[in-house]
N, C-alpha and C positions, 0 to 999 in steps of 0.2 A: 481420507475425508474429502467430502466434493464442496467446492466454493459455495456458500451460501447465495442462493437466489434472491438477487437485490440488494447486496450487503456494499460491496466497495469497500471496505474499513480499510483494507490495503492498500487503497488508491488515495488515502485519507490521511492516516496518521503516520506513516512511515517518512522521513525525510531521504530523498534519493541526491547526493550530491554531487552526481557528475550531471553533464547536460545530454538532455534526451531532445529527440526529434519532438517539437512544439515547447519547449520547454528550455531554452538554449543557457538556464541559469539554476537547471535541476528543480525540485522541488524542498518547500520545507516542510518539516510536521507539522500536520495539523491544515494544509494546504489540499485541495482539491485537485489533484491529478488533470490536466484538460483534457485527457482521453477517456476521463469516468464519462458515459452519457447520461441520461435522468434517469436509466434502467440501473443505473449502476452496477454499470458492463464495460470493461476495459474495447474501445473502440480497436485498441494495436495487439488487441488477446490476437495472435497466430502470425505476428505483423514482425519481419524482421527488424523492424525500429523497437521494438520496445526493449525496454532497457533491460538488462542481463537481470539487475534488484529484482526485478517482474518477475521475469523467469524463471529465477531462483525459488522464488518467493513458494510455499508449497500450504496449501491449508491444514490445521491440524487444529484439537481442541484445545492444547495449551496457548494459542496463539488466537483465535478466533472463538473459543466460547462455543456457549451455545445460543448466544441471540449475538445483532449487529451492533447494538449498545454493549456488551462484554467482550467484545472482540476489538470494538475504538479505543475502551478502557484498557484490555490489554496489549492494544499494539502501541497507545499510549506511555504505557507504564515502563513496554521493552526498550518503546526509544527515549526514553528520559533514563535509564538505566545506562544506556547504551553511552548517549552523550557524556554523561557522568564521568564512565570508564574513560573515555575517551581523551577527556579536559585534563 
């Protein structure tokens, strides 16, 4: 699957907890990445700074949907799942 054009949800809802280049306190869910621009396009997409979570990160339709409102809700749901497990 290719990145939705215009979407961002993973620059959105995911909380990345180590510190990233602009970011020196990580992000939390539900937090606006400061590398999303108004295109909502990863400015460090190819950018050795960006954070490994990024990288990793791989679009698929369990995870992303098929609109960018199904995709916040599900990256939403993964990471309060996630936290959960975690506490």
């Amino acid at each position: 699957m290719q990145c939705r054009p215009h979407c961002g949800a993973c620059c959105v809802a995911p909380a990345i907890t180590r510190p990233f280049w602009g970011m020196p306190g990580g992000k939390a869910a539900g937090e606006r990445c400061v590398h999303l621009t108004v295109q909502r396009t990863c400015r460090l997409f190819g950018d050795p700074r960006r954070p490994k979570t990024c990288i990793d990160f791989l679009p698929e339709p369990a995870t992303c949907g098929s609109t960018r409102s199904e995709a916040l809700e599900l990256l939403d749901a993964l990471e309060r799942e996630t936290a959960e497990a975690l506490a």
